[in-house]
C-alpha positions as CSV (number, residue, x, y, z in Angstrom):
1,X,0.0,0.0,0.0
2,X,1.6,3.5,-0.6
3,X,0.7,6.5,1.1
4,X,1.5,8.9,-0.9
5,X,-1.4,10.7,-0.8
6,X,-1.3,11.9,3.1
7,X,-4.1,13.8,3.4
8,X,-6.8,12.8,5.8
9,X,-8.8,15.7,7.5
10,X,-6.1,17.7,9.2
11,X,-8.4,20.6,7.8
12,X,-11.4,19.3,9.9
13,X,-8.5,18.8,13.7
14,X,-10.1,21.5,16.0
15,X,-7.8,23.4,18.4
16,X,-8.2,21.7,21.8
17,X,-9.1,24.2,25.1
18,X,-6.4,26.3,26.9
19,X,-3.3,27.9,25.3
20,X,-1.8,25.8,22.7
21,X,1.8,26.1,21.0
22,X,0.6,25.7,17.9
23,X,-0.7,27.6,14.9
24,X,-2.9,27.4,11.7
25,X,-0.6,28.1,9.6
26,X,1.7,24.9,10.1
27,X,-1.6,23.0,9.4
28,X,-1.8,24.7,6.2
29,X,1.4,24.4,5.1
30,X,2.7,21.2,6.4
31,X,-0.6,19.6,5.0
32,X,0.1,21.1,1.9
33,X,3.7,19.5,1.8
34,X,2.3,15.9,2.6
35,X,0.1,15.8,-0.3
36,X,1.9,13.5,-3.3
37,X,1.7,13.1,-6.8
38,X,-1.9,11.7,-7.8
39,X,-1.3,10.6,-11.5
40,X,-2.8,7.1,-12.1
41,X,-6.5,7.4,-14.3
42,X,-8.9,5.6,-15.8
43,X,-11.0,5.7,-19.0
44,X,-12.4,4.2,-22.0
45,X,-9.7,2.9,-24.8
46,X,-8.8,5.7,-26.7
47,X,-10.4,5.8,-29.9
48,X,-9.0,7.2,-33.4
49,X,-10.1,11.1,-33.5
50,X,-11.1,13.6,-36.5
51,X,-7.7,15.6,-37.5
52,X,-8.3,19.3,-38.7
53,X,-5.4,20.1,-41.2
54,X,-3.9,23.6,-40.7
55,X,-1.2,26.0,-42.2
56,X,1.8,25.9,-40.3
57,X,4.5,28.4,-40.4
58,X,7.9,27.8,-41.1
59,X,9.9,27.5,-38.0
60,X,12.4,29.5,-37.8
61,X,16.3,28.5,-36.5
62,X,17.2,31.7,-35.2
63,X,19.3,31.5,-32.1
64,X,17.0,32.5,-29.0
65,X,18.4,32.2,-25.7
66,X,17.6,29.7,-24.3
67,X,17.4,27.1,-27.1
68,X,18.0,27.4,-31.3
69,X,14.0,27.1,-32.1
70,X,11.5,30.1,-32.5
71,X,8.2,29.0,-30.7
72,X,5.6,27.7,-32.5
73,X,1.9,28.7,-31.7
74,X,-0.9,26.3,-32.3
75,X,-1.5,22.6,-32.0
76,X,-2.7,20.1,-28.7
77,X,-1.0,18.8,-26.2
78,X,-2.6,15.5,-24.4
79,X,-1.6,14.1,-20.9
80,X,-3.1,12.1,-18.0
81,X,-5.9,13.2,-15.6
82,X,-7.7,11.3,-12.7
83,X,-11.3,10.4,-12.4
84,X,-11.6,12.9,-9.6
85,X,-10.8,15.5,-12.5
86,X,-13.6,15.2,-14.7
87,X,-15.9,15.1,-11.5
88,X,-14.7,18.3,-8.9
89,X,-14.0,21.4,-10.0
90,X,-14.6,23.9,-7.1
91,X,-11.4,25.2,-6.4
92,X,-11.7,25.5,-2.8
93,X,-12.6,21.8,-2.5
94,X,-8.5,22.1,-3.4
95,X,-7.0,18.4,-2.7
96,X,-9.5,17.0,-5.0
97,X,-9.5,19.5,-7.3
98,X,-5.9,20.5,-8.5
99,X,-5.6,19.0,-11.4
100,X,-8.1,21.0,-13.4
101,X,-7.5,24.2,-10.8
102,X,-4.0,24.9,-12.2
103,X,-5.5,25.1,-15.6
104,X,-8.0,27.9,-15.1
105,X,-7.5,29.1,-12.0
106,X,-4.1,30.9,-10.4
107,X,-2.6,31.6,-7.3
108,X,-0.5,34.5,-5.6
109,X,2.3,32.3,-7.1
110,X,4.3,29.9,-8.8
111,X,7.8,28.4,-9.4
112,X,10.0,30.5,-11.6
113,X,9.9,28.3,-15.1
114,X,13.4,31.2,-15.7
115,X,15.5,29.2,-12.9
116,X,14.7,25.9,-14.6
117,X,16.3,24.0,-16.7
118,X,15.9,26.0,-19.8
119,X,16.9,29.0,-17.9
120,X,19.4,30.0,-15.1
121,X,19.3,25.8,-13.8
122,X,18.7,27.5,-10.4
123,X,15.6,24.7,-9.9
124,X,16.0,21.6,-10.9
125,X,12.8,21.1,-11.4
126,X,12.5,17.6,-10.1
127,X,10.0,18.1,-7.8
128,X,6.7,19.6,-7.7
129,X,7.8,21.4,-4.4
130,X,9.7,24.2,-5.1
131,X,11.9,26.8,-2.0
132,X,10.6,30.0,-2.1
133,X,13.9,31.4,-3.2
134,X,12.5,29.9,-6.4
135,X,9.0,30.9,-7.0
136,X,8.0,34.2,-8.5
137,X,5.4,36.5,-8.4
138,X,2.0,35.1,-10.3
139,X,-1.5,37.1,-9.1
140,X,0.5,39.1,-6.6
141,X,3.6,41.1,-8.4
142,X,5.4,40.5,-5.2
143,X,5.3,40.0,-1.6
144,X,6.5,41.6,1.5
145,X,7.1,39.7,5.3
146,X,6.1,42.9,7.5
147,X,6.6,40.9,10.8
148,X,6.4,37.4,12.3
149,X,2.5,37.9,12.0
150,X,2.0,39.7,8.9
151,X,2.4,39.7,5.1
152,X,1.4,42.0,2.4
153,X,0.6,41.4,-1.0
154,X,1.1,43.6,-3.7
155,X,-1.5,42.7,-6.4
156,X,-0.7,42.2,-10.4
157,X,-2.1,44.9,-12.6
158,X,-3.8,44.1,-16.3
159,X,-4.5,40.3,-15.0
160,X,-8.4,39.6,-16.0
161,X,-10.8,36.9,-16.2
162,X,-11.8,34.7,-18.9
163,X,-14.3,36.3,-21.6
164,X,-16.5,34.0,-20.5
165,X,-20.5,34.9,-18.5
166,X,-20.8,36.5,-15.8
167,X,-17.5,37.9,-15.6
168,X,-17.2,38.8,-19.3
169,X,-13.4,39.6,-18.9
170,X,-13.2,41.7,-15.9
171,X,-10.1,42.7,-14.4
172,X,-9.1,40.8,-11.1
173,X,-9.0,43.8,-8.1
174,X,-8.0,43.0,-4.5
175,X,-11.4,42.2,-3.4
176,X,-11.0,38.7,-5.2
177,X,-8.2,38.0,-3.0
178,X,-10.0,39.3,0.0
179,X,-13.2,37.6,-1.1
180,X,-11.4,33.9,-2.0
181,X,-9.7,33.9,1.2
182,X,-12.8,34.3,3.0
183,X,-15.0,31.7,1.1
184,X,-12.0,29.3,1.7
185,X,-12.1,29.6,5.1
186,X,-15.5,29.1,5.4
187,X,-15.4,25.8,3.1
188,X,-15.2,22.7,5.4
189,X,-13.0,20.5,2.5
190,X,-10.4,23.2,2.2
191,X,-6.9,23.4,4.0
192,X,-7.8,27.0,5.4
193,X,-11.2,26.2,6.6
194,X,-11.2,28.0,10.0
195,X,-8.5,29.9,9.7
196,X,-10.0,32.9,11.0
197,X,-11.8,31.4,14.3
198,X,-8.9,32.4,16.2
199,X,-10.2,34.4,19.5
200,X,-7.5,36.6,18.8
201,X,-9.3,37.7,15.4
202,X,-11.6,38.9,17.3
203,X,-9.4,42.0,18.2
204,X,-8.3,42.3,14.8
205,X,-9.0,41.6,11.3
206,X,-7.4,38.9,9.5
207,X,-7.9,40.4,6.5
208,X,-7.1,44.1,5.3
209,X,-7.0,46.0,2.3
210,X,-4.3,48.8,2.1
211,X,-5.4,50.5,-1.3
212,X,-6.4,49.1,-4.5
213,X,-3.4,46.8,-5.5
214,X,-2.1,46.0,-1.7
215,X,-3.4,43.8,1.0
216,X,-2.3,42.4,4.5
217,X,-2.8,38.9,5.7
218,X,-2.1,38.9,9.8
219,X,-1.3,35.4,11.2
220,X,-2.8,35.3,15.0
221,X,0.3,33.8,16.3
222,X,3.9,33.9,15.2
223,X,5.6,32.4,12.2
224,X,8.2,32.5,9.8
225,X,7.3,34.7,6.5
226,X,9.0,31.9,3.7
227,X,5.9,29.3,5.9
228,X,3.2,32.3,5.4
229,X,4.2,33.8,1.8
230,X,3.8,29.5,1.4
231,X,0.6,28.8,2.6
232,X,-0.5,31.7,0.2
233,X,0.9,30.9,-2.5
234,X,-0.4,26.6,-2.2
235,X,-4.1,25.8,-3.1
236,X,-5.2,29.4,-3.0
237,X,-6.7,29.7,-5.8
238,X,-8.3,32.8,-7.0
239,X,-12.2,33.4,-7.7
240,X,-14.8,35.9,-8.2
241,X,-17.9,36.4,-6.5
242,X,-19.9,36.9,-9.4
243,X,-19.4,33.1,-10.3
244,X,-20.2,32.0,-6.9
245,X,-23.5,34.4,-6.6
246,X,-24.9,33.5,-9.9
247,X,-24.3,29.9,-9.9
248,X,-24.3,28.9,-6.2
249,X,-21.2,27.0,-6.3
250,X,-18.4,26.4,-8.9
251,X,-19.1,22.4,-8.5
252,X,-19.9,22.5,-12.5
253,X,-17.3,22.7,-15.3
254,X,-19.4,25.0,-17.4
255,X,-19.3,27.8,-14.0
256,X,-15.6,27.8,-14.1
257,X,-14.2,31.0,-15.0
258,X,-10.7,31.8,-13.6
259,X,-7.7,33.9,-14.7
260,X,-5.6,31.2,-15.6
261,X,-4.0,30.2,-19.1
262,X,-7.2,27.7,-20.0
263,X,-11.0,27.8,-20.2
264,X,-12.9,24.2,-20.2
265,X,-14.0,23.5,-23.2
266,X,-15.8,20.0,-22.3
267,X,-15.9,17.3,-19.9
268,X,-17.1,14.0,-20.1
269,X,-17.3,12.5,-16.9
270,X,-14.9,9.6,-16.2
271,X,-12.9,10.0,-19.6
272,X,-12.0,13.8,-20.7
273,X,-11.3,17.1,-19.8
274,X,-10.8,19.7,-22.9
275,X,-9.3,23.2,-22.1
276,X,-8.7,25.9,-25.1
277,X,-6.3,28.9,-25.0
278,X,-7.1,32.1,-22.8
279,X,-6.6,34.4,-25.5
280,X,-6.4,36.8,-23.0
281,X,-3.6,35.7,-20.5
282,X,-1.6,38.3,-19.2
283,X,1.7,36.3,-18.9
284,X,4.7,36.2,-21.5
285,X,7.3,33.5,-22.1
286,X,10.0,34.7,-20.3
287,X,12.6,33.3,-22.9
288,X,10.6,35.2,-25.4
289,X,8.9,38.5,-23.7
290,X,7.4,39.4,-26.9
291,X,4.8,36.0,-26.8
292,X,2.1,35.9,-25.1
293,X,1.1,32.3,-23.1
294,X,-0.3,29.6,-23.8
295,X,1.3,28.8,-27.0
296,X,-0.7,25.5,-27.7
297,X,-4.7,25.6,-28.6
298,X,-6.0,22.5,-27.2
299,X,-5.1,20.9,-23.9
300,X,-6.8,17.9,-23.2
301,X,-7.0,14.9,-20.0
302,X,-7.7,11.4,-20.4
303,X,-8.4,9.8,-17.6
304,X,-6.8,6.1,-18.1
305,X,-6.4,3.5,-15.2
306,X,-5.1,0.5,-16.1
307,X,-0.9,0.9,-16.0
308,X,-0.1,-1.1,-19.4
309,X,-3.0,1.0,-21.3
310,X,-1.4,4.3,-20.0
311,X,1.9,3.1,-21.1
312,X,0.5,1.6,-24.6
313,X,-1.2,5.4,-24.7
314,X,2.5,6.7,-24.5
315,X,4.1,4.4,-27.0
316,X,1.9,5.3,-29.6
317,X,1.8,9.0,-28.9
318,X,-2.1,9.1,-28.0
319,X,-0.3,10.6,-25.1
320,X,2.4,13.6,-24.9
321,X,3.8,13.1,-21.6
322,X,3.3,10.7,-18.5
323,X,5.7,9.3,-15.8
324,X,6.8,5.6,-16.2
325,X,7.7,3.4,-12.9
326,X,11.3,2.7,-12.8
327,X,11.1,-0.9,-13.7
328,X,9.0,-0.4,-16.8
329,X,11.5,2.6,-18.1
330,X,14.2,1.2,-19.4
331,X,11.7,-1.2,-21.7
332,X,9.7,2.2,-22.6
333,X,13.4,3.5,-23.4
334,X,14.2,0.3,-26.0
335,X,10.4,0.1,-27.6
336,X,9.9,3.9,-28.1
337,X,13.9,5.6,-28.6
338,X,12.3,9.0,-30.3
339,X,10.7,9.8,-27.0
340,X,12.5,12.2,-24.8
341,X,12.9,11.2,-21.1
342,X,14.4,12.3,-17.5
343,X,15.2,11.0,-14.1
344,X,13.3,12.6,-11.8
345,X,13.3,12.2,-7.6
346,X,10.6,10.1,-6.1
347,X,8.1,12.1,-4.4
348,X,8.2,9.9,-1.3
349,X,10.5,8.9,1.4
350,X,10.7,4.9,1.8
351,X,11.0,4.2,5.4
352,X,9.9,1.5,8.3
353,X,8.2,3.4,11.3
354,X,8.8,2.1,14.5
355,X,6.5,2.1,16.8
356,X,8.5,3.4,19.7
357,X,6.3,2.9,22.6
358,X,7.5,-0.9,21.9
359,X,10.6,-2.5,22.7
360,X,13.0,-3.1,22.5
361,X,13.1,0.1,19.9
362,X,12.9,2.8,22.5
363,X,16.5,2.3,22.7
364,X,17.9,4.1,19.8
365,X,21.0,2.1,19.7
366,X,18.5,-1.1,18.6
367,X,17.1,1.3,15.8
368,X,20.7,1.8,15.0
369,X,21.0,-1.3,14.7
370,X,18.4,-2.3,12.2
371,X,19.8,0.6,10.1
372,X,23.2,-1.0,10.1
373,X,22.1,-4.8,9.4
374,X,20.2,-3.9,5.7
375,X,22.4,-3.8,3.2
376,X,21.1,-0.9,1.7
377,X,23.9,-1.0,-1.6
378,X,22.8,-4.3,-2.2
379,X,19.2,-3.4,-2.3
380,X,20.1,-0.4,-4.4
381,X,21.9,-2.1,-7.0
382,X,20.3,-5.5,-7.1
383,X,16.9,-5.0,-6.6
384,X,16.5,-1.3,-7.9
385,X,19.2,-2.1,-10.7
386,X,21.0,1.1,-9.5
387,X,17.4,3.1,-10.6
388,X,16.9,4.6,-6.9
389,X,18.3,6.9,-4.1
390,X,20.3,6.2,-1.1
391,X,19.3,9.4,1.0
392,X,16.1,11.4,0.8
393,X,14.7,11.1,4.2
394,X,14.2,12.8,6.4
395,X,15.3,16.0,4.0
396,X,14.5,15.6,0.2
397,X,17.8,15.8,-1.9
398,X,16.1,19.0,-3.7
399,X,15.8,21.1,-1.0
400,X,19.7,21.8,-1.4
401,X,20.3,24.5,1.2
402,X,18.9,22.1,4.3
403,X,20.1,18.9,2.7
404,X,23.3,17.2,3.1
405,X,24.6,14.5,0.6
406,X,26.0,11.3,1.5
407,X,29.3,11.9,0.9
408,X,29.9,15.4,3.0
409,X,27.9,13.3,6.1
410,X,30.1,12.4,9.1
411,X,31.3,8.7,9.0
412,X,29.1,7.8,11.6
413,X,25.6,8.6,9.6
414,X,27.2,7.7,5.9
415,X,27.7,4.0,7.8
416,X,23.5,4.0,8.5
417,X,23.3,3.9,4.3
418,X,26.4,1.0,3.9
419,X,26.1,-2.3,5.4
420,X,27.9,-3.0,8.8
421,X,26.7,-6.1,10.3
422,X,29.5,-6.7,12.7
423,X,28.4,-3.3,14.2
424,X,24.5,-4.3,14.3
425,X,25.6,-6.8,16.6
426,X,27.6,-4.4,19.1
427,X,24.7,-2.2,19.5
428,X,22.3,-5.1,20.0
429,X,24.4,-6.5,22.7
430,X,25.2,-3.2,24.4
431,X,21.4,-2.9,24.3
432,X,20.9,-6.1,26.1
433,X,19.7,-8.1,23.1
434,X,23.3,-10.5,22.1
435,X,21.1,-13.1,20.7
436,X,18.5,-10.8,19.2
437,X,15.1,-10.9,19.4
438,X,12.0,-11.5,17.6
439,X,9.7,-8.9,16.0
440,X,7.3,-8.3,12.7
441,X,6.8,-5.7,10.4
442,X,3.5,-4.5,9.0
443,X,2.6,-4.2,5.5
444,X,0.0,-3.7,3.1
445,X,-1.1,-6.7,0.5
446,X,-1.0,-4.2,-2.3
447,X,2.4,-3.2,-2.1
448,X,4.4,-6.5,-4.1
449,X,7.2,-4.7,-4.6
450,X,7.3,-3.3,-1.0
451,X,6.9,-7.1,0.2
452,X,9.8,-8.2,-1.5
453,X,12.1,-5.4,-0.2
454,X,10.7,-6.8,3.3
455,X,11.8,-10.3,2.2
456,X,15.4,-9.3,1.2
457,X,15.2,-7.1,4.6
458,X,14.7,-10.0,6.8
459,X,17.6,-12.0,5.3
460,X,19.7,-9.3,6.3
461,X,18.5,-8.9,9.7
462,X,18.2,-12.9,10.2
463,X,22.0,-12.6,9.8
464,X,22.6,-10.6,13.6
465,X,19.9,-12.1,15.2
466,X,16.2,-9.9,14.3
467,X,13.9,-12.9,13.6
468,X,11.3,-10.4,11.4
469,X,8.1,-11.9,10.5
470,X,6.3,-10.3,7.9
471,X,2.7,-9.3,8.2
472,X,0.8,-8.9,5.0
473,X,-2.7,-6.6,5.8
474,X,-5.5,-5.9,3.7
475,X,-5.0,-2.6,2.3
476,X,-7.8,-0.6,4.4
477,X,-6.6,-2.4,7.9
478,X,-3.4,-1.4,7.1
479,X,-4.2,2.4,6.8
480,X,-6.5,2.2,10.1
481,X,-3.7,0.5,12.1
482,X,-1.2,3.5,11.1
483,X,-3.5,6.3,11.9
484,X,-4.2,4.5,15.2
485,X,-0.9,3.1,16.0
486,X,-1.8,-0.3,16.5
487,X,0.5,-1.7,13.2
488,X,2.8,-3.3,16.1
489,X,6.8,-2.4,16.5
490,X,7.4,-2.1,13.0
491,X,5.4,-1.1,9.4
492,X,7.0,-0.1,6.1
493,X,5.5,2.7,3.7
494,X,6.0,5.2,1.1
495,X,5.6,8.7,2.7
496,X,5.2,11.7,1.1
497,X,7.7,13.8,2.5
498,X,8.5,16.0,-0.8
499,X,7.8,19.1,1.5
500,X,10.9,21.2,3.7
501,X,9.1,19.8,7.0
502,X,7.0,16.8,6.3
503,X,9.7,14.3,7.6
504,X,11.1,16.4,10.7
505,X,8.0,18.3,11.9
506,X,5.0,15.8,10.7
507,X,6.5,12.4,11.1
508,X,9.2,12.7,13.7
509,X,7.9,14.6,17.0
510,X,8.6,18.4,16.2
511,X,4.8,19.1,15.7
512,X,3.0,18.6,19.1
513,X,0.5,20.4,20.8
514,X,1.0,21.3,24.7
515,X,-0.2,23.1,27.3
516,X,1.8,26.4,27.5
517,X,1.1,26.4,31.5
518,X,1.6,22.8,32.7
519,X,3.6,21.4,29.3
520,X,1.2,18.6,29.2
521,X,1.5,16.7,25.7
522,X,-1.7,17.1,24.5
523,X,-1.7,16.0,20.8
524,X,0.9,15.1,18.2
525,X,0.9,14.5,14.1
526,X,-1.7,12.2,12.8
527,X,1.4,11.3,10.7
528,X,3.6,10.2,13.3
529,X,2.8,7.0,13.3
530,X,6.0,5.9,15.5
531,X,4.6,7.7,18.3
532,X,7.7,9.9,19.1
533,X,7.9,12.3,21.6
534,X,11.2,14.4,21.0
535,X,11.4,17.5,23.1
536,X,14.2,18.9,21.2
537,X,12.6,18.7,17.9
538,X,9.6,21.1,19.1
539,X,12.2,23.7,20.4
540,X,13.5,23.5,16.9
541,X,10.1,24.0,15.3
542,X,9.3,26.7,18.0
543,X,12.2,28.4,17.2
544,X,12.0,27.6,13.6
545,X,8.5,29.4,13.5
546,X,9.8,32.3,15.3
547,X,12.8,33.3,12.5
548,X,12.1,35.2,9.8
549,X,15.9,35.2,8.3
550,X,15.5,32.1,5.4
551,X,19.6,31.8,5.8
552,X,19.1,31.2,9.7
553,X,15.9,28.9,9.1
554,X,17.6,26.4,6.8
555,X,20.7,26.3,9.3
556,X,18.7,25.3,12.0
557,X,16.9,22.9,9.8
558,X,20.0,21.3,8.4
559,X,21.0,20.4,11.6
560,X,17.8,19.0,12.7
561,X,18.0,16.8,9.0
562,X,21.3,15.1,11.0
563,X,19.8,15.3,14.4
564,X,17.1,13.1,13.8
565,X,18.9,11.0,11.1
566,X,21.1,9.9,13.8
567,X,18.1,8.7,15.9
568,X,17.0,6.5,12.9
569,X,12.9,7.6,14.4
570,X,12.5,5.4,10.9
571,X,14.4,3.0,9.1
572,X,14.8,4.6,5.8
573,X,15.8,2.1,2.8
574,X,16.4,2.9,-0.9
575,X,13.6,5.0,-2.6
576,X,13.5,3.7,-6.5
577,X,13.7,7.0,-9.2
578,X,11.2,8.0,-11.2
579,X,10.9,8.7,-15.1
580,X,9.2,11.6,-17.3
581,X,8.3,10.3,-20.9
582,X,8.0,13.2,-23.7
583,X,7.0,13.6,-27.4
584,X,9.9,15.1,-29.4
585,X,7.6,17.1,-30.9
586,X,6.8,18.8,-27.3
587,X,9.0,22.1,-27.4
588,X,10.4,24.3,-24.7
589,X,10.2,21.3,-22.2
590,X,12.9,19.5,-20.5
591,X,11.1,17.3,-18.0
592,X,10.1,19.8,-15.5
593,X,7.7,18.1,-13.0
594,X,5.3,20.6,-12.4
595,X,4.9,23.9,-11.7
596,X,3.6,23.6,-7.7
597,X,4.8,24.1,-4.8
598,X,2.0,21.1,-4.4
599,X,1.9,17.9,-6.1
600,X,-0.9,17.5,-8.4
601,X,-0.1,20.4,-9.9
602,X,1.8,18.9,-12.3
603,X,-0.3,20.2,-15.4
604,X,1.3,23.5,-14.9
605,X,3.9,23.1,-17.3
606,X,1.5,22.9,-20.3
607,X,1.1,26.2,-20.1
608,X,4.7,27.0,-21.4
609,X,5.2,24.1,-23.8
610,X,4.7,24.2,-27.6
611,X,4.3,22.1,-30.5
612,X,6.4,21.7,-33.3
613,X,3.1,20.3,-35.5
614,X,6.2,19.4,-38.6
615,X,8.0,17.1,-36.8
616,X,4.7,15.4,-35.1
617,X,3.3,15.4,-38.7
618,X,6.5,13.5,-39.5
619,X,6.1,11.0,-36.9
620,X,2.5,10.2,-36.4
621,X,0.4,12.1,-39.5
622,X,-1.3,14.3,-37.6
623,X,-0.8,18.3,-37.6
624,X,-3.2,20.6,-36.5
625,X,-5.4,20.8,-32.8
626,X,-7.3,17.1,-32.9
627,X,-11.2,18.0,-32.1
């Protein structure tokens, strides 16, 4: 079973009574950071569709930084979409709804496609969770941390609806921001629902408008401005009330009118989602000011579910881009060579909780142990085929300015990721535990592939002494016994921990709820399955949310990465890579995974991309937008 889409009602956790630590905004953004990639689909086969011919223009091999081809407007582009897609649209129902959300919709901001790979190389764009050094300005022009409590937007000028009834093309004003903001908070299924029922908004406003391009968003308690510009810039997605007032809702496609770079076109239900050009988008391609987005005419989701029909889709270019497991790429690689493809990071850590509450792995020096006894190179190399990554837990490897490598760590955590038997055994029998012991690890039915790594895991432990049964659940069981600890000492699971803090904050102690008076624990993570308590690491996330200086607050989380990677809270193990298929003919592109900073966001890109329609009439026969 893979967790990968963390998720489960932290928008619906209530504050408990008395003075509490913590605040809103780490459920927002922290939530936000837990959210994974949700790319698998499911639809009818797809069927051979009407081409309209068209007049292309030569394309011109002038040398434009950065590449040698001149842009090319015109043409489709065709990806994967979930069922959930064709279904919710409401934007403020916003883990459900992304997919079709980034298309029409926008948010205060966005990663900065300049510092990618076809720019400055700043961003790797490996992730769909991007530092905020490396977003840029997208409804708001820019944004301003006035204090530990308060941020101030400065709001984009010329941006305007679609030309679509009621709002006819109306410029987007302040009020939208002010208005969206308010609606979300009233909205039970979205990640800022109750924002604002703070007592100490009852003093103040949460919400104020400085003139007509500027407003101030004021946090009832303290936090650092990169964690607040964040949770503005994730899953807030702009509307107008006009939509709302005439229609009720925005639950139907046909009410959907945003200031993004698409309008729907058409949806039907459990197979499609068409979007045209906004032919009125305010942005410009910022290798080529003088062209205005979207450069394609028709963008359209098929919602596939079956794995080998998404992959067939891809290998005969019904689809233009999709990501391919690691164990399939290398066949997609020999089958299809004219597609264009990347490595990308996986979007999850994979790691065995342990439930610390049971021993003997209270004693960090047995968790230690376990760490040592795996051979993770072998597991690596033989069972990934060298297609994974050592080290991407608890800090991903793309958040480079709080992540260390595993060369440049000290010898004593680059010896957790090798395989040192000999010194399993010393820690077990300082521990008490010579002979070993018995124990069992948790897993779901539906994870094969995690069952095997379980099976090569308890060889490896069998060898000093950890007799580890292994306990295959049915899929739902295995969630509930997570969420309520009762897996037993040990489980193993993909989690999403893609965001700065997931790992550190969610998983690993640092975000707990006490009383400020008597310090009484009185609530930790849903996601911290282990159960840890760890003092230290809520001083760190106290202090962490009380530092504005970004340089000072990835220090101090850089240190807490080794901290806790020392106290092995989890048992990480390789995490395999993931792959990015392309059509050649799908220009300006170079596998960037989305546009974020969340994770089905991934549809973002299309919105830069365009098609050279000469060289896909060369391949497949077909030039022109397919209707």
């Amino acid at each position: 079973m893979r967790l990968n889409e963390i998720n489960g009602g932290l928008s619906s956790i209530k504050k408990k009574e008395g003075k509490m630590k913590r605040k809103i905004i780490w459920l927002i953004v922290s939530c936000l950071m837990v959210l994974a990639l949700v790319l698998a689909s499911c639809a009818p086969a797809v069927v051979e569709e009407e081409v309209v011919e068209e007049e292309v223009e030569e394309v011109v091999e002038e040398a434009v930084a950065p590449g040698p081809e001149e842009p090319q407007y015109g043409g489709s582009v065709t990806f994967l979409i979930s069922q959930t897609a064709t279904e919710i649209f409401d934007p403020a129902i916003n883990t459900r709804s992304a997919e079709t959300a980034v298309m029409v919709y926008e948010r205060t901001g966005i990663a900065d496609w300049a510092k990618g790979p076809g720019g400055t190389g700043e961003n790797s764009f490996e992730s769909t969770i991007h530092a905020l050094e490396l977003q840029t300005g997208a409804i708001a022009e820019s944004w301003e941390v006035i204090d530990l409590q308060t941020v101030r937007l400065t709001i984009r000028e010329g941006i305007h609806f679609h030309d679509e009834p009621p709002m006819n093309g109306r410029e987007l004003t302040v009020e939208d921001i002010y208005y969206t903001l308010e609606r979300n908070n009233d909205i039970p299924q979205n990640l800022w629902y109750g924002s604002a029922d703070n007592p100490a908004y009852d003093e103040r406003d949460w919400l104020v408008i400085i003139d007509e391009r500027t407003i101030e968003v004021w946090y009832a308690e303290p936090s650092g401005g990169a964690d607040m510009i964040n949770g503005l810039n994730s899953w807030v997605y702009i509307v107008a009330h006009e939509v709302v007032e005439e229609y009720g809702d925005l639950g139907d496609w046909r009410h959907q009118a945003g200031t993004g770079p698409f309008i729907i076109e058409d949806v039907v239900p459990a197979s499609s989602v068409t979007f045209r050009r906004n032919p009125n988008y305010w942005m410009h391609d910022p290798f080529h000011p003088e062209n205005q987005l979207p450069y394609v005419d028709i963008a359209r989701g098929l919602v596939i579910i079956d794995e080998s029909t998404q992959l067939a889709a891809l290998r005969t270019h019904k689809i233009d881009r999709q990501f391919v497991a690691w164990d399939k790429a290398q066949t997609m690689k020999e089958t299809n060579p004219e597609l264009r493809n990347r490595r990308v990071l996986p979007s999850q850590g994979y790691v065995m909780f342990v439930n610390v509450a049971t021993e003997p792995f209270s004693d960090v020096r047995v968790r230690q142990a376990l760490q040592l006894a795996i051979d993770q190179p072998t597991i690596l190399e033989e069972f990934y085929k060298g297609d994974a990554y050592m080290l991407v837990w608890p800090v991903m490897p793309n958040w480079v300015s709080e992540y260390t490598p595993l060369e440049e760590l000290p010898d004593n955590l680059r010896e957790l990721f090798e395989h040192h038997p000999d010194k399993a055994r010393e820690l077990l029998a300082e521990a008490g535990y010579p002979n070993g012991f018995k124990t069992e690890v948790s897993i779901g039915a539906a994870w094969l592939r995690g069952i095997d790594v379980m099976t090569i895991a308890r060889e490896h432990l069998a060898e000093v002494g950890i007799d580890m049964d292994i306990n295959v659940m049915e899929s739902s069981a295995f969630g509930s016994s997570l969420y309520s600890r009762t897996f037993g000492p040990l489980c193993y699971i993909t989690w999403a921990n893609n965001g700065l803090n997931d790992a550190l904050g969610w998983a690993s102690g640092g975000w707990a709820t006490r009383n400020v008076e008597t310090g009484e624990l009185l609530s930790m993570s849903i996601y911290n399955f282990g159960g840890v308590v760890d003092p230290v690491a809520e001083e760190v996330f106290d202090l962490y949310a009380a530092t504005v200086d970004t340089v000072e607050r990835s220090r101090m989380l850089k240190e807490e990465n080794l901290r806790q990677m020392e106290l092995c809270w989890e048992i990480q193990l390789p995490a395999p890579a993931g792959y990015l298929f392309w059509t050649p003919w799908m220009k300006g592109y170079h596998g960037e995974v989305g546009m974020g900073p969340d994770p089905p966001e991934v549809n973002g890109v299309f919105q830069f991309i365009w098609i050279d329609q000469d060289l896909k009439y060369e391949i497949t026969g077909i030039r022109g937008v397919i209707k």
